[in-house]
C-alpha positions as CSV (number, residue, x, y, z in Angstrom):
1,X,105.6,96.3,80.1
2,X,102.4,95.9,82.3
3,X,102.8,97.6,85.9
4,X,100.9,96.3,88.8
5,X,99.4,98.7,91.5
6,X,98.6,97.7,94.6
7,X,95.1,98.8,96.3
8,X,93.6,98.8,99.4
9,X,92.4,94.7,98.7
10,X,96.4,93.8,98.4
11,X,97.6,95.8,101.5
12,X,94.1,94.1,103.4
13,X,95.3,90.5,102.0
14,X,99.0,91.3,103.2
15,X,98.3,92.0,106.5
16,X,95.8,89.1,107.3
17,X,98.7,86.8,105.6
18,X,101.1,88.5,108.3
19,X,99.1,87.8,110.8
20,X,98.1,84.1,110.0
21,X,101.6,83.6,109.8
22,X,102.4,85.0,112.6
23,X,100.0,82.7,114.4
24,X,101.0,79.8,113.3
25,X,104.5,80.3,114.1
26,X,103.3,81.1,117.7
27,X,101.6,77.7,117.8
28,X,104.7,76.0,116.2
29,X,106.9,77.7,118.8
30,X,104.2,77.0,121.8
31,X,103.9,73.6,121.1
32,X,107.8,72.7,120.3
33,X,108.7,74.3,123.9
34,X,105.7,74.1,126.3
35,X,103.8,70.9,125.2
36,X,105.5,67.8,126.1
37,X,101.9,65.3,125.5
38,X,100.2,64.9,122.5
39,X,96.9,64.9,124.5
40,X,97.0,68.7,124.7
41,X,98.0,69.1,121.0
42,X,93.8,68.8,120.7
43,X,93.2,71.9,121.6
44,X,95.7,73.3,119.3
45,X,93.7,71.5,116.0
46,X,91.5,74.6,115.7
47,X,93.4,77.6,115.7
48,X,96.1,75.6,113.4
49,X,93.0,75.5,110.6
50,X,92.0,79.0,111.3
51,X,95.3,80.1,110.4
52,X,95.9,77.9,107.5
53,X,92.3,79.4,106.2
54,X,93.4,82.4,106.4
55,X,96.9,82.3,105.1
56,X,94.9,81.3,101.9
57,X,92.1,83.9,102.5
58,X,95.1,86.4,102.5
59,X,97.0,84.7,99.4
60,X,93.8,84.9,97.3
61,X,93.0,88.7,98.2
62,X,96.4,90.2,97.4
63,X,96.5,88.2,94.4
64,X,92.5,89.8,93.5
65,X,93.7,93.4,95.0
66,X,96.3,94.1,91.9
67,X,95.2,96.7,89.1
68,X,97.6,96.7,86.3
69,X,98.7,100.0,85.5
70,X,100.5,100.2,82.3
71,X,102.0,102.5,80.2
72,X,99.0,104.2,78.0
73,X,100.9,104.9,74.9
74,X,101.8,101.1,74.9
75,X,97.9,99.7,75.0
76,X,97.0,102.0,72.2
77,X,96.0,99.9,68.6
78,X,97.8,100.2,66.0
């Protein structure tokens, strides 16, 4: 069975991914309850690809920022 350790990449990756999130949802949440025109939602076209960019930026480094750590005595050849 391969085990997969997390380094200092993943927990990097995890916390931009957090925080993309997290801004998105803030725009979602803005815009559902404080703009009523679509002629404001222009200004909101920017930050919405920033955070999808780095949603993905995050996605890619925690999948790069795992090390598999396995059992030794099960990699050896036979």
């Amino acid at each position: 069975m391969v085990r997969t350790g997390k380094t200092w990449v993943f927990w990097l990756g995890l916390l931009i991914f957090a925080g993309a999130c997290f801004e998105l949802f803030s725009i979602v949440w803005y815009y559902s309850i404080y703009l009523s025109n679509y002629s404001d939602a222009r200004m909101m076209v920017p930050p919405i690809v920033g955070g999808v960019v780095f949603i993905l930026v995050g996605l890619y480094m925690m999948w790069s920022g795992r090390k598999e750590t396995g059992n030794p005595a099960e990699s050896k050849p036979a």
